[in-house]
Structures are given as C-alpha cells and as structure tokens.
Kinemage of the C-alpha trace (Angstrom):
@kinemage 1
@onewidth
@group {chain A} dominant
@subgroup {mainchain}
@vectorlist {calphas} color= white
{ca unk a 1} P -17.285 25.756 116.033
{ca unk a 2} L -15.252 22.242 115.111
{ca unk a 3} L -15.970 19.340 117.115
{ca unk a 4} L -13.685 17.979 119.794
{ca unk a 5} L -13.391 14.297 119.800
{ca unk a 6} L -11.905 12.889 123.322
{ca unk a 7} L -13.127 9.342 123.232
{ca unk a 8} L -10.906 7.559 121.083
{ca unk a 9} L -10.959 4.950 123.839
{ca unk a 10} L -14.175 3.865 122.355
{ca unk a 11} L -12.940 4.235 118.253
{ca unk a 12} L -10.402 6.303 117.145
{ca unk a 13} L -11.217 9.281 115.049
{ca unk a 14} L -10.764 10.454 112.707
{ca unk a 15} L -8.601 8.136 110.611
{ca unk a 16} L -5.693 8.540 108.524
{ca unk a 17} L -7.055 9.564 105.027
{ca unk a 18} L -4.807 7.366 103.675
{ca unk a 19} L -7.125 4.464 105.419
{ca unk a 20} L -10.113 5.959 103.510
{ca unk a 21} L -8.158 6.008 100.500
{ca unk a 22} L -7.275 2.590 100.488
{ca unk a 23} L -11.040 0.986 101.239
{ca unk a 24} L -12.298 3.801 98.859
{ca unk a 25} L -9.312 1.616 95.978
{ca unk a 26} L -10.795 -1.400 96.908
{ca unk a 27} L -14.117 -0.707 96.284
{ca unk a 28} L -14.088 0.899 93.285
{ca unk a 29} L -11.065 -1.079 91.619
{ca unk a 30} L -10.951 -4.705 93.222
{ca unk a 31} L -14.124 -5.615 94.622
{ca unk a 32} L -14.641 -9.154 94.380
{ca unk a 33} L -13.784 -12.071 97.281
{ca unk a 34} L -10.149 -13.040 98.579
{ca unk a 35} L -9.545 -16.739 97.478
{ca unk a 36} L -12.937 -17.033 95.698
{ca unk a 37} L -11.543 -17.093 92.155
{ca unk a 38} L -8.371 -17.612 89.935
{ca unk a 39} L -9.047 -13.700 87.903
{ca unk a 40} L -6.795 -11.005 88.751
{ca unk a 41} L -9.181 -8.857 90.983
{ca unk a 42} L -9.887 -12.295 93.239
{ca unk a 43} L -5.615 -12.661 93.683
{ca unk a 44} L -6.120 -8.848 94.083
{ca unk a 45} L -8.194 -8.875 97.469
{ca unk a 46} L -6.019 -12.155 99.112
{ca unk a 47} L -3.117 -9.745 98.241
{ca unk a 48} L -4.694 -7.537 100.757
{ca unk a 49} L -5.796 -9.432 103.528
{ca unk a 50} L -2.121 -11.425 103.470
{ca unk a 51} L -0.063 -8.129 103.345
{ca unk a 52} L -1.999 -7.142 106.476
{ca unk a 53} L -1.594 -10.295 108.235
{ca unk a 54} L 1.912 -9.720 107.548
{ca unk a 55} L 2.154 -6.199 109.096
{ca unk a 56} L 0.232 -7.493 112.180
{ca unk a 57} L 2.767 -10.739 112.492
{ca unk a 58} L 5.349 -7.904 112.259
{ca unk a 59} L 3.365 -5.579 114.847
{ca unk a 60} L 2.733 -8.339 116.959
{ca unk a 61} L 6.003 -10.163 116.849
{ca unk a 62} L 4.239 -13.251 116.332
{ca unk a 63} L 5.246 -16.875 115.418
{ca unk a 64} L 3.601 -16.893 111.423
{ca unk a 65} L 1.372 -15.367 109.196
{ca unk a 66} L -1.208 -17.995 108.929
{ca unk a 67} L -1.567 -17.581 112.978
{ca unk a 68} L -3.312 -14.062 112.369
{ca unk a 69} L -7.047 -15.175 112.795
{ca unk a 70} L -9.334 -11.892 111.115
{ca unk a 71} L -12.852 -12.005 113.198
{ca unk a 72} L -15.768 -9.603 112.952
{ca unk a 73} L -13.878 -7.355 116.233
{ca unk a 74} L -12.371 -8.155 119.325
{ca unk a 75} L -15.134 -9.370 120.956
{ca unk a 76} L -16.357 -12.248 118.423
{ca unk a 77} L -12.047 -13.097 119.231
{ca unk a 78} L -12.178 -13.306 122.792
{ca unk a 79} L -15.955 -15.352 122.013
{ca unk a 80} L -14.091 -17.523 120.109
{ca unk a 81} L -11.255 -18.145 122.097
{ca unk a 82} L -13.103 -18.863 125.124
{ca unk a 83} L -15.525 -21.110 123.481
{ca unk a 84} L -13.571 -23.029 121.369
{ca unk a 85} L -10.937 -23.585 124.604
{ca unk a 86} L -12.669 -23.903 127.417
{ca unk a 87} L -14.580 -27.478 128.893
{ca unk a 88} L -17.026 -27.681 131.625
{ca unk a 89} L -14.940 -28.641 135.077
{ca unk a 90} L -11.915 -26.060 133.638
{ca unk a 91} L -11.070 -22.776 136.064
{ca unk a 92} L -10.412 -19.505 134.577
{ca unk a 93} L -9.292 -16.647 136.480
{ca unk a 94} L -9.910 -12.844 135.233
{ca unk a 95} L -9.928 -9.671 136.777
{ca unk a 96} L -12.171 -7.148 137.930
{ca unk a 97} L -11.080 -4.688 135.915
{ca unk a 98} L -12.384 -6.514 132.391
{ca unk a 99} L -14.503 -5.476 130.085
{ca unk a 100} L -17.780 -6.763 129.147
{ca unk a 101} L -16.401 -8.348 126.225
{ca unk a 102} L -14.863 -10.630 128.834
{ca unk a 103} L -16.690 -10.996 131.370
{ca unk a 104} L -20.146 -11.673 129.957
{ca unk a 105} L -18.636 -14.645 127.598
{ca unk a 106} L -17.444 -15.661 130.892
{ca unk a 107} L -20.648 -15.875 133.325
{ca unk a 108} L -22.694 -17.579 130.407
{ca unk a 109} L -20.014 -20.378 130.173
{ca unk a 110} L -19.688 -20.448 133.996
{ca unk a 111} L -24.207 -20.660 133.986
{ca unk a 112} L -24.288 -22.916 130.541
{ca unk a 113} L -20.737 -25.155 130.359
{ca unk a 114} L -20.169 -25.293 133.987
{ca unk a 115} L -16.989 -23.485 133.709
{ca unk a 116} L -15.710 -22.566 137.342
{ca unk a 117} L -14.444 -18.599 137.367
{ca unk a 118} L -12.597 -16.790 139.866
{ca unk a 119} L -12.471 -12.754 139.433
{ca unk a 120} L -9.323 -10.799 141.198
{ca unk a 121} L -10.259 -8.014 142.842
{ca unk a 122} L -8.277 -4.824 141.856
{ca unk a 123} L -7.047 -1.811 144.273
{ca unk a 124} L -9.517 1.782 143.834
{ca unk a 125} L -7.196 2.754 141.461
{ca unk a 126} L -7.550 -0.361 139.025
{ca unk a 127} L -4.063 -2.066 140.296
{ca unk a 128} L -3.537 -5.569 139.875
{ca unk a 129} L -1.682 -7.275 142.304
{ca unk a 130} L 0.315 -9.809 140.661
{ca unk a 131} L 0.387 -12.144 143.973
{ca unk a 132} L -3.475 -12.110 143.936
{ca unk a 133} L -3.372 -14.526 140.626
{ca unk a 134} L -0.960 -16.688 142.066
{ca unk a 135} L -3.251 -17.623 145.094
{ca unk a 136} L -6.411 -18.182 142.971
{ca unk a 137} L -4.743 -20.247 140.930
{ca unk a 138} L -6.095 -24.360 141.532
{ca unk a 139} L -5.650 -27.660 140.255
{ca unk a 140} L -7.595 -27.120 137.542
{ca unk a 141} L -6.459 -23.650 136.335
{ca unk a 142} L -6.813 -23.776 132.830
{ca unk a 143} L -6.782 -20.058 131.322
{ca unk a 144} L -5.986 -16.392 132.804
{ca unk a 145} L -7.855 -13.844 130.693
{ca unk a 146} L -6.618 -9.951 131.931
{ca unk a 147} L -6.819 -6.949 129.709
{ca unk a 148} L -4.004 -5.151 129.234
{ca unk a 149} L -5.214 -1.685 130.123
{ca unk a 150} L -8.272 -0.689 131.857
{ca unk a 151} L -10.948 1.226 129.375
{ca unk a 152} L -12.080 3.089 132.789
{ca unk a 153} L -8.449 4.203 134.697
{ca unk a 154} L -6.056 3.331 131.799
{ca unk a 155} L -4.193 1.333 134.193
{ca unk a 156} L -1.690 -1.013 132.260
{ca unk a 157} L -2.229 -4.153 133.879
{ca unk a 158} L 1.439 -6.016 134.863
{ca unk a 159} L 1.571 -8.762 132.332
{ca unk a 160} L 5.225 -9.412 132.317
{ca unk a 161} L 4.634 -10.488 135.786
{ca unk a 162} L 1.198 -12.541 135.225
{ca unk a 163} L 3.182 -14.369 132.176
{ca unk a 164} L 5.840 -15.744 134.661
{ca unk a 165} L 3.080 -16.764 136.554
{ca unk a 166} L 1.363 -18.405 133.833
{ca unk a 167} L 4.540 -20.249 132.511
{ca unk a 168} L 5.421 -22.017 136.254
{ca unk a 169} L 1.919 -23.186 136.574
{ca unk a 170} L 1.804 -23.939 132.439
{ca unk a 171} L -1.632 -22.037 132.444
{ca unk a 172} L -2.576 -20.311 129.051
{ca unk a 173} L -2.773 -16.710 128.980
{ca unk a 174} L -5.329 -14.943 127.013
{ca unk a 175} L -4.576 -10.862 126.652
{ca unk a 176} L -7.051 -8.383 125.663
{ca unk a 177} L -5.048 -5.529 123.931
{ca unk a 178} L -8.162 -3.433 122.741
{ca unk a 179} L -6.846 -0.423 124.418
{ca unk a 180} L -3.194 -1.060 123.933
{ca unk a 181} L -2.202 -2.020 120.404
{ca unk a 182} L -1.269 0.515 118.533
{ca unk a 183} L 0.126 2.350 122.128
{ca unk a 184} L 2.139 0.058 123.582
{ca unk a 185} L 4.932 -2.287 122.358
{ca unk a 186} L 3.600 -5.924 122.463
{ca unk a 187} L 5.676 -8.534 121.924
{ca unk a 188} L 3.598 -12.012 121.733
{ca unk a 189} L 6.767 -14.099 121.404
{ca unk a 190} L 9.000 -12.420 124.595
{ca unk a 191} L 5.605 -12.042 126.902
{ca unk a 192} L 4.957 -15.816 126.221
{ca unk a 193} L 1.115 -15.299 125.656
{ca unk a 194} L -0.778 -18.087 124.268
{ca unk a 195} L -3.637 -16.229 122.586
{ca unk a 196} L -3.993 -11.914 121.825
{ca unk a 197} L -6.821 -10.862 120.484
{ca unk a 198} L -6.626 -7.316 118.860
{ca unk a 199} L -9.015 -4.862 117.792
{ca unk a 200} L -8.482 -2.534 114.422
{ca unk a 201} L -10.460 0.420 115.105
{ca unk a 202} L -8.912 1.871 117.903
{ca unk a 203} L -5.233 2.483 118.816
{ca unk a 204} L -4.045 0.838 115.630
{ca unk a 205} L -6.575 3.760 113.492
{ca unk a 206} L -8.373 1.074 111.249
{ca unk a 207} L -11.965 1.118 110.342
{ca unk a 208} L -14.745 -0.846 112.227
{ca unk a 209} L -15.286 -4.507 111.957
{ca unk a 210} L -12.084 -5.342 112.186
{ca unk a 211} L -9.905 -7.372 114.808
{ca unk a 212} L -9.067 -10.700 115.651
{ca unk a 213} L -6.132 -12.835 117.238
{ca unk a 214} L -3.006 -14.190 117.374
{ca unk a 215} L -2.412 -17.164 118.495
{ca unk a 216} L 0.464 -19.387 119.433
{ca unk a 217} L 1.399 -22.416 117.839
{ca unk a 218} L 0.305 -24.950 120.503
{ca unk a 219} L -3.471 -23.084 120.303
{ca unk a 220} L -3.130 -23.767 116.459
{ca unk a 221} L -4.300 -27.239 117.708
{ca unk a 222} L -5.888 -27.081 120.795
{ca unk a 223} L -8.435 -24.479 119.539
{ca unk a 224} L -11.715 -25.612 117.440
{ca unk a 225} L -13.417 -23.941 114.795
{ca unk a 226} L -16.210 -21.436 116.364
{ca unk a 227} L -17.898 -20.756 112.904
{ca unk a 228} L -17.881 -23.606 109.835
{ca unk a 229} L -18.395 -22.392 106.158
{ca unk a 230} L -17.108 -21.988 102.778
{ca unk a 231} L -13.254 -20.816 102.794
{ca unk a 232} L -12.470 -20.732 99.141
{ca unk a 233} L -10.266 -24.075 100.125
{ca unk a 234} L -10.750 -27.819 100.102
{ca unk a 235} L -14.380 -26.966 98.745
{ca unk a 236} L -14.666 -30.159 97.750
{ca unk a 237} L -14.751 -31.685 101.784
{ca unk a 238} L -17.904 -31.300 103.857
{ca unk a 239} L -16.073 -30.277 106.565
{ca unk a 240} L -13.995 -27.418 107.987
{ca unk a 241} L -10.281 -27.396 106.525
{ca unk a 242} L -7.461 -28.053 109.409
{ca unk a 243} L -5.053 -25.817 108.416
{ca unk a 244} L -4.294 -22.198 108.833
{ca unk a 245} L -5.771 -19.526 109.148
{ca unk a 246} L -8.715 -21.260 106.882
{ca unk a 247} L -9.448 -23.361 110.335
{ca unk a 248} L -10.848 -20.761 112.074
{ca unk a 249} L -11.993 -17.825 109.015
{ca unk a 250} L -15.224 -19.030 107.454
{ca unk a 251} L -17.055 -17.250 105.417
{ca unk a 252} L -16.556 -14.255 103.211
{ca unk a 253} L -13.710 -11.776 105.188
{ca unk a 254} L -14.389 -7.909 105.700
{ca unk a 255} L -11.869 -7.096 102.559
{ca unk a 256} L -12.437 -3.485 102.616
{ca unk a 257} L -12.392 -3.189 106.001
{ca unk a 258} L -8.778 -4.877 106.062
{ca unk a 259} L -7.693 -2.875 102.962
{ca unk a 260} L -8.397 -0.193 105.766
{ca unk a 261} L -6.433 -1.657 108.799
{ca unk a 262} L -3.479 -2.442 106.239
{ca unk a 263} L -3.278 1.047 105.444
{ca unk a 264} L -3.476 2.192 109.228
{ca unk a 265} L -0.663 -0.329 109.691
{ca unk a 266} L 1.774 1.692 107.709
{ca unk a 267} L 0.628 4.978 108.824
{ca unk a 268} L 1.935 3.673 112.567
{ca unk a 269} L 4.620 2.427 110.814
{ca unk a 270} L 5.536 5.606 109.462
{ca unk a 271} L 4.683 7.795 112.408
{ca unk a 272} L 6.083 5.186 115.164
{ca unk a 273} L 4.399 4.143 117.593
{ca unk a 274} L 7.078 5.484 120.242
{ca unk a 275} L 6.113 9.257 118.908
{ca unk a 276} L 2.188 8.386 119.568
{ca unk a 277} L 2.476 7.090 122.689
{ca unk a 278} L 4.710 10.088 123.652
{ca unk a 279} L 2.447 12.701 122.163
{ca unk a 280} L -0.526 11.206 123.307
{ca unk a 281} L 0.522 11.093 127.198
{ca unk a 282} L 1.632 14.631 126.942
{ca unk a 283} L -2.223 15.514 126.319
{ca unk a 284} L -3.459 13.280 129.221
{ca unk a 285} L -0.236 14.512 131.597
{ca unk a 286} L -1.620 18.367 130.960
{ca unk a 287} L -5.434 17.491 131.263
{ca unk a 288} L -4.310 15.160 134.755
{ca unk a 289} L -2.381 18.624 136.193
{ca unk a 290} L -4.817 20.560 135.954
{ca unk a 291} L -7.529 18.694 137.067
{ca unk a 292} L -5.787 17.694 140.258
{ca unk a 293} L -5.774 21.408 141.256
{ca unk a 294} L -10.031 21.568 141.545
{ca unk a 295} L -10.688 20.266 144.515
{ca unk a 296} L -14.535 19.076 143.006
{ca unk a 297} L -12.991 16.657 140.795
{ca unk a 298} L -11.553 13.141 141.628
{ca unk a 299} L -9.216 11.526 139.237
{ca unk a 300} L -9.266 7.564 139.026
{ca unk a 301} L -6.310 5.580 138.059
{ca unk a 302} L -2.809 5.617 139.126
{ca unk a 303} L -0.622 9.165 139.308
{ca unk a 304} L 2.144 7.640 137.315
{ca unk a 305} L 1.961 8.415 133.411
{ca unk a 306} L 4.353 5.367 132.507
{ca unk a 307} L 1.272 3.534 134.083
{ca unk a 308} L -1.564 4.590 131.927
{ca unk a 309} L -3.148 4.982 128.556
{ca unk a 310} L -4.219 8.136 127.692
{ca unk a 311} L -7.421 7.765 128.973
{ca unk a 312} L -8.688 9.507 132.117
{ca unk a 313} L -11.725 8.746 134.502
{ca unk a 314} L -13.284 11.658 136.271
{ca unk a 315} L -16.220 12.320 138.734
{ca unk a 316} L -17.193 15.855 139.568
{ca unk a 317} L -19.014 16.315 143.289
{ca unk a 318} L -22.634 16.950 143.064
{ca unk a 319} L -22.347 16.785 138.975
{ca unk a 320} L -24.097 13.891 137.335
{ca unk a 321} L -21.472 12.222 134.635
{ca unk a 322} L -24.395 12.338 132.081
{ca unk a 323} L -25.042 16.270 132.713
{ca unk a 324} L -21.149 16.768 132.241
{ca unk a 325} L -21.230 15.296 129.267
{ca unk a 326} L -24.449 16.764 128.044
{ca unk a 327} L -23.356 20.474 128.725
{ca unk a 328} L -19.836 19.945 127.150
{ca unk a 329} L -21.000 18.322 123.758
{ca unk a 330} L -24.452 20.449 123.417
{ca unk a 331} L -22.948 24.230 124.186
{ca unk a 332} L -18.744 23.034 123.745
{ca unk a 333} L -19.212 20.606 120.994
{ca unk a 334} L -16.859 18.741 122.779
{ca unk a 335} L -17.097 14.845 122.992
{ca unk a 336} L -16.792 12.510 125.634
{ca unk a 337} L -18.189 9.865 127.281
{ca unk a 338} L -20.674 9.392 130.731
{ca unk a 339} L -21.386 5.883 131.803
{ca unk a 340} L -20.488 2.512 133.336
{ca unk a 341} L -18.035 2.330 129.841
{ca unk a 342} L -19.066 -1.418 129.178
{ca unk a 343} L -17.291 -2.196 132.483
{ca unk a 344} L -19.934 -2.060 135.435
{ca unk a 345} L -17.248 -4.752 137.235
{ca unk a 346} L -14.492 -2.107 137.056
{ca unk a 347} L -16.984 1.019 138.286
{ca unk a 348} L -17.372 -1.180 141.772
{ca unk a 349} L -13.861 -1.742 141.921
{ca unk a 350} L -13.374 1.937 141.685
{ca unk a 351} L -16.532 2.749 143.478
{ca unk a 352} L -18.129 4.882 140.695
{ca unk a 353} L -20.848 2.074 140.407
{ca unk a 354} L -23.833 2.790 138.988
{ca unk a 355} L -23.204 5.936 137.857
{ca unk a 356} L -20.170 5.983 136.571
{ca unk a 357} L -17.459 8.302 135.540
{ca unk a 358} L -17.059 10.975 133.176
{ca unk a 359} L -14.496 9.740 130.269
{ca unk a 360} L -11.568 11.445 128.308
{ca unk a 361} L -9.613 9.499 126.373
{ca unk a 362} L -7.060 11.278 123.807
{ca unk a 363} L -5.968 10.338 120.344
{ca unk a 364} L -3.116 11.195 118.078
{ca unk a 365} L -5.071 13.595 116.038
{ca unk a 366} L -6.163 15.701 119.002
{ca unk a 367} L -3.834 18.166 120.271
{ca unk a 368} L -3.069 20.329 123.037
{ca unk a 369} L -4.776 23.237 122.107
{ca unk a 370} L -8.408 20.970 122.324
{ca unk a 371} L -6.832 19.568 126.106
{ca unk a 372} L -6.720 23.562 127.125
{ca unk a 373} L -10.034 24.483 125.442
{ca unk a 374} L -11.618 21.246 127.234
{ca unk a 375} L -10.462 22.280 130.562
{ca unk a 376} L -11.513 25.776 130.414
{ca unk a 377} L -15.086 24.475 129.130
{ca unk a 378} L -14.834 22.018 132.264
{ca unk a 379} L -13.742 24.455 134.885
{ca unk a 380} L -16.765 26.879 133.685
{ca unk a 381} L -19.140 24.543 133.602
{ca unk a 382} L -18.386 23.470 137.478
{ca unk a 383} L -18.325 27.129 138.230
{ca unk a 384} L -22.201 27.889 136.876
{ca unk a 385} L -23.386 25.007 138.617
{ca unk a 386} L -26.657 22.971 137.279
C-alpha cells in the first residue's frame, strides 16, 4: 500500500522532479561557491542564486533583486528581522495565532532587550479582528508581526486591513507567509509591507534550507547585519560590505538548495498558482463536508473556503490526537500530524491546548481519491473505538 502524505503544511512533498533534477545538475556539474572565483563553474552557481532572486522579485512583486535576502529558512528571517530592528523601549504587537518562529524570538527580546510586546487575542476560530490592532497600538509602536495564515485553522489573517493600519500610524509591518507563498497572491509593493519573510520548502515546493526575506527599501537601511563573514566582496575590508544583498548574506549560500527553489519557481510558474490554489481547496472543501456530518468530530477554523489554506484542524471526542494519528499512519499508511503544531499560543486561542488537534493539510500532488480513502480510514477508525 502507497503512502498518503497530508501534511504538506509542515514541508511539501513530494517535489517536482524537475527540483531534484536541477540540485542533482548542480552537484554533479557546477559545484563550487557563487562569487568565490572568476572560473566558469564559480559565474555558474551566482547564475543560479541571481536567476532565483529574480523569480522571487517577480513572485513577490518586490522593489529589486538585491532586496531578496537568502537565510538558512524562515525562521533564521524572522530572527533576523526582529533582531537586527528592534531596540529595548520599542512595542511590537503580534497575534495569538503565531507561530513559534515568532513568538519565541519575541519573549526572549521582551526578557533580554527589554522589548515591550502586546499579543491580540484571536476569536475560537483563529479570526483576527482588525480593530483589536488599532487599540493596542501606543506611542511607541514600532513593528506589527502577524502571519498570514494560521498553521493550526488555515485562517488567512486580514492583512489588507492591518496594512492600512500600519501606514496611518507609519508602523512597520513584518508578514510571515510560510503557509501562504506559493497559495496565495502576495503582492509586497500594493500591501505596503515593510519586511516578508518566505520559506522555500513548503507552498512554493523547494527543498529544505531554504527561505528568507524581502524587504523594502527603507529596511535596506534601517536593518543591521545579523551574521558578519566572508561575501566573496570587498574582501579586502574588515568589515561587513553595505550594500545589497551582500549586507545581510555572509557566508557560503545553500547553492544547491536554491538551484532547487529556482526550479520549483518555474514549476508554479508553469502550473499557476491560481490552478493550485483551486485544486488544492477542492480537496480540503470535500474532506470539510464530510467531516461536518460526524457529529464526534469538531472542525476548527472558519466555514468559508475563500478564508482558508488547505489545511484543516480536527479533534475527535474521547480520541486522543496522537492515537488518531498513530492508527491512521501504522494500519492506513496515511500521514498526518497530532500535536500543539509549533503553535501552543494558537491551541489556547482555539481551546485545543495541551493536547492539540489532529492535522490535515493538502498539497498539489495529493488528490481526491487519497481525501476519500482518508475519510473512510477516519470514519472506521471512530467506529471501532480504542
């Protein structure tokens, strides 16, 4: 029996083959360092990593090139961003929905740089009330930081609203698109967001170890360097170059791993990211149906599909998340995934907290076939009891 992968929310799987093909070119014909050399396989790899910067400006929508910032993943971005910008007396406000990414960066600069931090409650079904933000905002309001969709209820998070609010208070808006890019249209320039940071492995179907930000040209010099180190550039200063994107990308870069996420880019490109998003809602739509029809399960998140990612929160009464999960990969082979999701914050907003929920979140690749076979295996399991 094939496996059944539901928890792309976590990494996407499996990839296009053409992203395996093109880390599998790298390494076996290129090899060597972007910028660290004048021979052809050297001009090779920065060929690489500036053709994907220049599919994510494109993506992205945003200002130039040079203000795609490659990091390790999306959370050494967010790390960065809120290090490098933040100074002790400065107010940020976030959400309760965030992920852990966010919030733990936050509490040890709140306990270590005396950062003051205000968290938004959401509503049970991970809602964000606009209006909320406005009245936490003080004199000192420095930075917003809100995901744009919930890893837990897939809510999308209103952040055409929270960017008007941002621009009449001239507050800088960080957005966390981990679960959206790739899914969802985002336009940096028209939503007026200061700094996005992005993650490749998931909705846009690159490899692990990729991510990073984008960043608008007023953080180009308000933002620091996080990490110093060799850049290929101005080797012969002692410190860190001031120019872009060499101001914030020391060290060697994760060539293959970009060679990946450049190759991902163009199978979006190809397939459209309009198609995915349609497809992929169609498989969460059908799983939601059903589910609302067993009166053992409760669904978290709102009804609405134009509200959502594809990824879908479930308890089942007197079922332990864990034993769901254990039962449906061990005799279904199907995967998913039990647990507080990296989001304890988001679990007491929902009141799932500490257990958790029981996660499925759907992919491209998967199809509706594996959303039918999943429910039956569901349903059966509820029926036989522990």
């Amino acid at each position: 029996m094939k496996y059944i992968y539901f928890d792309n929310a976590a990494t996407s799987y499996p990839k296009p083959l053409m992203v395996l093909n093109a880390m599998q070119e790298y390494f076996l014909n290129i090899g060597a360092s972007p910028g660290r050399g004048g021979y052809k396989n050297s001009i090779n790899a920065g060929r690489i990593i500036f053709e994907a910067r220049s599919k994510l400006k494109k993506l992205f929508n945003a200002p130039k090139e040079e203000n795609i910032i490659f990091t390790l993943n999306i959370t050494h971005a967010i790390n960065f961003s809120l290090n490098s910008l933040l100074n002790p007396g400065d107010h940020v406000i976030t959400t309760s929905m965030e992920h852990n990414s966010v919030i733990r960066p936050l509490r040890f600069l709140e306990k270590n740089k005396n950062i003051e931090l205000s968290i938004i409650n959401c509503s049970k079904e991970g809602i964000l009330d606009p209006g909320d933000i406005k009245k936490a905002i003080k004199r000192n309001t420095k930075l917003i930081v809100l995901t744009h969709a919930s890893n837990v209820t897939g809510t999308i998070m209103p952040v055409e609203e929270i960017s008007k609010i941002k621009k009449e208070y001239e507050i800088f808006l960080l957005l966390d698109t981990a679960q959206t890019a790739g899914f969802l249209d985002i336009d940096f320039k028209k939503l007026n967001i200061d700094i996005l940071a992005f993650t490749g492995h998931k909705g846009l179907l690159g490899p692990p170890g990729t991510g990073g930000l984008v960043i608008s040209d007023s953080m180009t010099e308000i933002l620091t360097p996080f990490i110093h180190g060799g850049t290929g550039s101005k080797s012969e200063y002692e410190f860190q170059p001031d120019f872009l994107p060499d101001k914030f990308e020391a060290g060697t870069p994760n060539t293959i791993g970009i060679a990946g996420l450049s190759s991902a880019l163009d199978f979006l490109e190809k397939e459209n990211i309009k198609k995915i998003r349609i497809h992929e809602l169609e498989l969460a739509e059908r799983f939601i149906e059903t589910i609302k029809e067993i009166p053992q399960i409760t669904l978290y998140g709102p009804d609405n599909k134009d509200k959502r990612v594809p990824t879908v929160s479930i308890t089942v009464k007197d079922f332990d998340p864990s034993f769901l999960a254990y039962k449906l990969d061990n005799i279904y082979n199907i995967m998913v995934r039990p647990g507080l999701h990296c989001a304890p914050l988001a679990h007491k907003t929902i009141g799932t907290f500490p257990h958790g929920t029981l996660r499925f979140s759907f992919g491209y690749f998967n199809t509706m076939e594996e959303v039918e076979f999943a429910l039956k295996a569901l349903i059966k399991i509820i029926e036989e009891g522990e």
